[in-house]
Structure formats: C-alpha cells, structure tokens
C-alpha positions as CSV (number, residue, x, y, z in Angstrom):
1,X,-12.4,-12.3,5.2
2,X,-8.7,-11.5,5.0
3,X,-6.1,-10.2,7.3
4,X,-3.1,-7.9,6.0
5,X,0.2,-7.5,7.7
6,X,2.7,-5.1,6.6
7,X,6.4,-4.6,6.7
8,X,9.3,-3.2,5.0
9,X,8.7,0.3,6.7
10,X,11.8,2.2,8.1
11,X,14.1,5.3,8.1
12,X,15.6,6.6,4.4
13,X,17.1,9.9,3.1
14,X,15.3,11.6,0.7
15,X,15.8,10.5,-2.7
16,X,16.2,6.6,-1.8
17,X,13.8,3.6,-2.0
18,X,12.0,1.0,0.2
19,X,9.9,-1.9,-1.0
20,X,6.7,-2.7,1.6
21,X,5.2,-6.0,1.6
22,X,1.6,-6.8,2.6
23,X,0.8,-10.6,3.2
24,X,-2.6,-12.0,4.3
25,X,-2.5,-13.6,7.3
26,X,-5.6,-15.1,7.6
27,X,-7.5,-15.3,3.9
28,X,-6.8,-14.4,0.8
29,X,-6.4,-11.5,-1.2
30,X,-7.8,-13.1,-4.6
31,X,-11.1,-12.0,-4.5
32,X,-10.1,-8.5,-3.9
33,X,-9.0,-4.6,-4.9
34,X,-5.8,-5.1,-2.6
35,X,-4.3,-1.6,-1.5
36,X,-2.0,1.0,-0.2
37,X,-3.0,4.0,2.0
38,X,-1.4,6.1,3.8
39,X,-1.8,8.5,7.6
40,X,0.6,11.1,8.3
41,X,0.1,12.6,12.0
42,X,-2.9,15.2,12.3
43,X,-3.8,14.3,8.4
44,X,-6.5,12.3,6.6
45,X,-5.8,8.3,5.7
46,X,-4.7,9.0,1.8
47,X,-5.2,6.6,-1.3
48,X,-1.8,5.6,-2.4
49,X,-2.1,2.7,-5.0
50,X,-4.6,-0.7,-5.6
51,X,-4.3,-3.7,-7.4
52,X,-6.8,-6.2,-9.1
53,X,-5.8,-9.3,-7.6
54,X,-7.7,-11.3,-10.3
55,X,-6.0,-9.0,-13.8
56,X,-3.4,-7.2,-12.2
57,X,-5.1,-4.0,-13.3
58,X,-3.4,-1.1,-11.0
59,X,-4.3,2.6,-10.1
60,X,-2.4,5.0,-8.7
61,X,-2.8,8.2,-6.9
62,X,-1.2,11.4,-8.5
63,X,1.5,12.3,-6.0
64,X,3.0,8.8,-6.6
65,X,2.7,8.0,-10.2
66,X,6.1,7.2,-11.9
67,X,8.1,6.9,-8.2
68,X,5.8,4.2,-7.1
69,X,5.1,0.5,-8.3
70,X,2.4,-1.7,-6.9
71,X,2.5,-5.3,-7.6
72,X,0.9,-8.9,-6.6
73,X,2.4,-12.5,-6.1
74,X,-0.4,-14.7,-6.0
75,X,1.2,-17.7,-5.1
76,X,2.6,-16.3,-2.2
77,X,-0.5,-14.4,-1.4
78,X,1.5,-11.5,-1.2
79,X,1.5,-7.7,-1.8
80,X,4.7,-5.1,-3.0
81,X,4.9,-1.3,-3.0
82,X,8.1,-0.2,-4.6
83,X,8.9,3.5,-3.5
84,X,11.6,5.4,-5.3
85,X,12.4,8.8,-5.3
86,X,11.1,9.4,-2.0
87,X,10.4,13.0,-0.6
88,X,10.2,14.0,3.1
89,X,6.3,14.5,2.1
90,X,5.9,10.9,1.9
91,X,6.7,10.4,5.5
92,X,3.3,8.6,6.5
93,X,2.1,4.9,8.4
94,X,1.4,2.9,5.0
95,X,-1.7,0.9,5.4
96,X,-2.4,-2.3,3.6
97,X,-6.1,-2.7,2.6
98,X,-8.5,-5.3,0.9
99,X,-11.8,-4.5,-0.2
100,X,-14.2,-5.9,-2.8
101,X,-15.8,-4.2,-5.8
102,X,-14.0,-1.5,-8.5
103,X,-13.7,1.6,-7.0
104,X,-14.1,0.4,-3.4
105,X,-10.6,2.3,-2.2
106,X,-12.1,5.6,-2.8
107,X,-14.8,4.5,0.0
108,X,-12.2,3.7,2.4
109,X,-13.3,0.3,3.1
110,X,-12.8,-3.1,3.6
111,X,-9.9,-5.0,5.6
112,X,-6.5,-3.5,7.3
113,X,-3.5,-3.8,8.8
114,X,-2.0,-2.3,11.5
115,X,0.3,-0.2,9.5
116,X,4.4,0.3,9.2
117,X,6.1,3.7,9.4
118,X,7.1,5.5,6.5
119,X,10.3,8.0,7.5
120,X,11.8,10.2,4.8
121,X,14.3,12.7,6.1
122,X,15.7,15.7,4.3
C-alpha cells in the first residue's frame, strides 16, 4: 500500500511553468507505475503522464508530450511533473496515482492523492 501527497499546484500565466511533486506518505512507490492525472470541473479524470519506478520507463499522454517531463527520485521516494508551456486548457486538480502492472493507468486504478490545483490564466 502507498499513500501519495501532492504539491507544487498554484496560479501561472499562460506560457510559464510549475514543477508538482508527489511523495509517498505512507509506502513506497517502487513496486509501482507511479502517475499523473488530471480533473477539470464537469470533465472526466484524464491520463497525464506515468513512470516505471523500477526502469524509469515513461508514457505520456498526447496533449502534453514535449511541454511536460515526468521523473522519479528513488531515494527520496519522490515524484516530479515538470509543466512548461502551459495553456489555459491545462487548468485541472493534478492527481498523483500508484498502481501495479503495465498499462494499469489506462484502468484508472490503484492509490491517490487528494489532488493540487492546476490554474493557467490567459
């Protein structure tokens, strides 16, 4: 069992950057596909990016590839999700998310956080 918590959310211009963070406090993510997902009000929780905790392997959804970067720090049991480029579109609560076996973020499954806001203003 593990038990993400995320910061790093906040208010940015379009065109800027934020990094989000995702520790484990309870667990750890080293068994897992350790994620990024995203709500925005009245839509659908979204598939943002995942990481291999074990290789480092990394997929990314569409929309984000080449303005995003996901990446791990094992020894501090510790998630990133560098966001450049932002667009108002990307306005969302980013959700961290653990789940086991490849392929498992496209069920939606697994452990999460509570969630930080995401605002991108025009």
């Amino acid at each position: 069992q593990v038990q993400p918590v995320e910061s790093g959310g906040g208010l940015v211009q379009a065109g800027g950057s934020l990094r989000l963070t995702c520790t484990a406090s309870i667990g750890t993510f080293s068994p897992y596909w350790a994620s990024w997902f995203r709500q925005a009000p009245g839509k659908k929780r979204e598939f943002v990016a995942t990481v291999n905790w074990n290789d480092g392997s990394t997929v990314y959804a569409d929309s984000v590839k080449g303005r995003f970067t996901i990446s791990r720090e094992d020894a501090k049991n510790t998630m990133y999700m560098q966001m450049n480029s932002l667009k108002p579109e990307d306005t969302a609560v980013y959700l961290c998310n653990a789940c086991s076996g490849h392929g498992c973020w496209k069920r939606i499954e697994g452990y999460w956080g509570r969630g930080t806001q995401v605002t991108v203003s025009s």
